[in-house]
N, C-alpha and C positions, 0 to 999 in steps of 0.2 A: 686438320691442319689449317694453320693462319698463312694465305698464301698472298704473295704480292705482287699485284699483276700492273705492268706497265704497258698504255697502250691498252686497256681494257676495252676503254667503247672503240676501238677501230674495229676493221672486217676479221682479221685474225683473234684479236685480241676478245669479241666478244663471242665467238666462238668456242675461246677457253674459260672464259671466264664461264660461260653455259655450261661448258663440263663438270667445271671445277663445282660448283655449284650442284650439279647432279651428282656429283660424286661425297656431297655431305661435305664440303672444306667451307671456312667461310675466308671472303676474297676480300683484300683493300685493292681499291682499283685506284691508279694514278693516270692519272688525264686531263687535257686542257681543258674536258669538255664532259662537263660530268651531267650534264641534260641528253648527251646527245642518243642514248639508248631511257629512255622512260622507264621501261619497266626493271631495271635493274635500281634506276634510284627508289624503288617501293619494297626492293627486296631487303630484308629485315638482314640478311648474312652477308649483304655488300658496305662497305663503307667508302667514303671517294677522298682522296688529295688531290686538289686541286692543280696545278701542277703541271709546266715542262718542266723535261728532259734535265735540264739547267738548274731548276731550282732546284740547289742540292739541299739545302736548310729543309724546306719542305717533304721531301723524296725521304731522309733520314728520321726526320719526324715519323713520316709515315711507317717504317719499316717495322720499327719499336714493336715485339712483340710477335712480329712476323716468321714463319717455320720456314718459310720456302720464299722465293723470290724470283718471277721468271719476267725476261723483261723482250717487248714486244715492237714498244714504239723505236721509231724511229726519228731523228735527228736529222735535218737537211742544209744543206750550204751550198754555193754556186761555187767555189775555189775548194782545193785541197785544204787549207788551213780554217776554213768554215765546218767544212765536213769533219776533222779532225776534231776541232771544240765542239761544234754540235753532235757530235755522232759518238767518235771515237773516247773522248773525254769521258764524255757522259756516262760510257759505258765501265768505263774504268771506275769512276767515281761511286757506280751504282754498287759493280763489284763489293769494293772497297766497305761502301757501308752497309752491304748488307751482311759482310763478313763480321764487323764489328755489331750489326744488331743482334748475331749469334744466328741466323738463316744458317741451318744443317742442307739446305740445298738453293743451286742458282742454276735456271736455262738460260741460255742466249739463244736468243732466235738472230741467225743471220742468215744467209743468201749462199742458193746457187751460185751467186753472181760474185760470191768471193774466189768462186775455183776460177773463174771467167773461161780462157778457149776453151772449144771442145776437143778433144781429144782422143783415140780409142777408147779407154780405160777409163772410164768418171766413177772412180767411188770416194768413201771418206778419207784414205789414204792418199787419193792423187793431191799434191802439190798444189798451190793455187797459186795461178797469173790472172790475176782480176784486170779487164778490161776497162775501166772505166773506176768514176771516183766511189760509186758505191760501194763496188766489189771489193774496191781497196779497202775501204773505211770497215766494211764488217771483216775482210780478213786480219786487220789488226784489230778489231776486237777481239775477233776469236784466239788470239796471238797471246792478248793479257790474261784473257778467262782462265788458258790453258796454262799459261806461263805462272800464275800466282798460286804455286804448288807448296812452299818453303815458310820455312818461319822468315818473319823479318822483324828486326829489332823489338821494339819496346810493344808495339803498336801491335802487330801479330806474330806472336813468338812460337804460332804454331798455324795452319790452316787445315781447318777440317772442312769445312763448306767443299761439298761432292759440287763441279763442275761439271755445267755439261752445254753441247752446243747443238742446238736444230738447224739445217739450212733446209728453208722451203722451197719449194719450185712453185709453179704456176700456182695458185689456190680460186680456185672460185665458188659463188654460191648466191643463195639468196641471204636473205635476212637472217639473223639465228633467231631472233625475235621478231614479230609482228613490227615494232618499233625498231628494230634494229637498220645496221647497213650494210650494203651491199659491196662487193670488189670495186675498186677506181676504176678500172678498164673497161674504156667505153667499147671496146671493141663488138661484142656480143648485141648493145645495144645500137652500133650504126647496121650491124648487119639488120637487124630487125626491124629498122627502120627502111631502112633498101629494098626489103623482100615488100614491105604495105606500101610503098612508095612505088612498085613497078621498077625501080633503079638495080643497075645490077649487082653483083658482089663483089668488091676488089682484094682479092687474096694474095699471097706469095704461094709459088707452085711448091708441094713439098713441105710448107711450115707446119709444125707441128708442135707438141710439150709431150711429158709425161704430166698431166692434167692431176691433180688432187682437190677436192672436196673440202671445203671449211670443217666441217666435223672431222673428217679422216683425218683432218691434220691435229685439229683438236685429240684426238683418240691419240695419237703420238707423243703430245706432250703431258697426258695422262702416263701414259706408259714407263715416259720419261719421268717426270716426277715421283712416282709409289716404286722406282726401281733403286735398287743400289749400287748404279751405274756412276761410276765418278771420271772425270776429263777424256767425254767420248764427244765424236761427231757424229750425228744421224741426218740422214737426208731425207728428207720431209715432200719427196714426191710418189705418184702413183706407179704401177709396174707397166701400165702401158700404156703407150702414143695413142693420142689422139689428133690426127688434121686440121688447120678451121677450116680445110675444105669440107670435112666428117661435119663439123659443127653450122657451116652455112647451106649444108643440105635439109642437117635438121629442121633448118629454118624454112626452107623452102617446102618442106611435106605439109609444116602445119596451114601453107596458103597455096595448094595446088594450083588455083588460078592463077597464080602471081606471074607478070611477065620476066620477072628479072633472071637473070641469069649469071654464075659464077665466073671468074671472066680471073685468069690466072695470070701473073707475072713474074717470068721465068728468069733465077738469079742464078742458074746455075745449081741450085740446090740439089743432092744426091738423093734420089728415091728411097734409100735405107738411110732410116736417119741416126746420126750416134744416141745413146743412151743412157741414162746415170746407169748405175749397177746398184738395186734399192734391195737388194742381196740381206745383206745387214738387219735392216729391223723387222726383215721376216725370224730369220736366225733367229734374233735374242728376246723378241716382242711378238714373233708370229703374228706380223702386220704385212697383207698385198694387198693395196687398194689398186680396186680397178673401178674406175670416177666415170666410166660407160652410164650408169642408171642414172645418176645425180646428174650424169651432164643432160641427160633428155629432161629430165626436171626441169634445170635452170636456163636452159632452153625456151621450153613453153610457158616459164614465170617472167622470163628477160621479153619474150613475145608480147604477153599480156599488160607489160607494163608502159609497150611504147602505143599512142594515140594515133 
């Protein structure tokens, strides 16, 4: 398959693009930033556009020729009406032409953060009240993905493009490549620097994620893709909690000496914490990731990298 991968050199994106590549596809990757992984610009089955979100001329260009299209990056703005054209638009528009490049399949990658409060019951069925403008902006994407079911006029008098939507949770990792990059959240790396600094750890009592692995997430949009799954929701995290209290212990075993100490602040948070229900792509993908190994990994690689 000719697959078209938006957001290729980011943390997620080069993650699938690894897959997709291990799985024999060959990949156009779209990106502002086509140096920013090396070893993929050497790779004979990658090609690059150049390329935001925005440029729609270039992005349709690219598509040409393309089987699949799953799209990764993301869009940013400070007001609703920013987020909406950088984000929301974008997505539509990507829609749009990869429906016309003839793409027999399209992922959306959105967000937990579309469903936003928690609630008893989190699976792909609950309702989504997005707290914030993210949440918003990828729940109406997922709004169009799912909505562009119908023929319409002249232009698409029919839609066969199998839809489908990923929402990830936490994701972390090291590099997928040597050259590659790492998750934005610096979090992992203050703690690491607090444990060699003697300084102590400042947590929330109780925070926690259902944690997932760059590949584990990877491994889902495989799934997703070679499936003949058409306008489903999958939730893209692991089956079980983990604390960064769990994760700034870790830190602290690997420097027994170390003065610091974990040092809690208590918002009230409930000891059981709620849960997605990641029920689903066990069911139909025979997928549980439990991100325990990988997170000791990325641990002692997040250790080794601070000075």
């Amino acid at each position: 398959m000719r697959v078209f991968v938006t957001g290729g050199t980011g943390f997620i994106g080069h993650y699938v693009v690894k897959a997709l590549l291990e799985k024999g596809h060959e990949v156009v990757v779209a990106t502002r930033h086509p140096n920013k992984v090396p070893s993929l610009c050497v790779n004979p089955n990658v090609s690059f556009v150049q390329a935001s979100l925005t440029d729609f001329e270039k992005m349709e260009e690219g598509l040409k020729g393309c089987d699949a299209c799953i799209h990764i990056a993301l869009g940013w703005g400070e007001t609703p009406s920013s987020m909406l054209m950088n984000d929301t638009r974008a997505t539509v528009m990507l829609l749009e032409m990869a429906a016309r490049a003839g793409c027999k399949k399209f992922i959306m990658t959105s967000s937990t953060a579309a469903m936003g409060r928690m609630r008893p019951s989190m699976r792909e069925v609950t309702s989504n009240l997005p707290m914030d403008l993210y949440g918003a902006t990828k729940a109406a994407g997922e709004a169009f993905v799912l909505g562009f079911r119908h023929g319409y006029g002249k232009n698409f008098p029919e839609v066969t493009m199998q839809r489908n939507i990923i929402r990830p949770g936490y994701t972390f990792g090291n590099p997928a490549f040597p050259d590659g990059c790492s998750q934005p959240d610096r979090r992992f790396f203050e703690m690491a620097q607090a444990v060699k600094e003697d300084r102590d750890i400042q947590i929330i009592k109780n925070d926690g994620t259902q944690f997932i692995h760059a590949s584990q997430q990877a491994e889902l949009y495989m799934k997703v893709l070679e499936s003949d799954k058409n306008e489903e929701i999958f939730l893209g995290l692991g089956s079980v909690w983990i604390s960064w209290k769990e994760i700034a212990q870790m830190m602290l075993a690997l420097r027994p000496e170390s003065k610091s100490k974990i040092v809690e602040t208590d918002l009230g948070w409930g000891d059981e914490p709620m849960l997605f229900d990641v029920q689903k792509i066990k069911d139909q993908f025979g997928l549980v990731f439990d991100a325990h190994d990988f997170m000791a990994g990325h641990v002692k690689w997040t250790f080794d990298q601070v000075i």
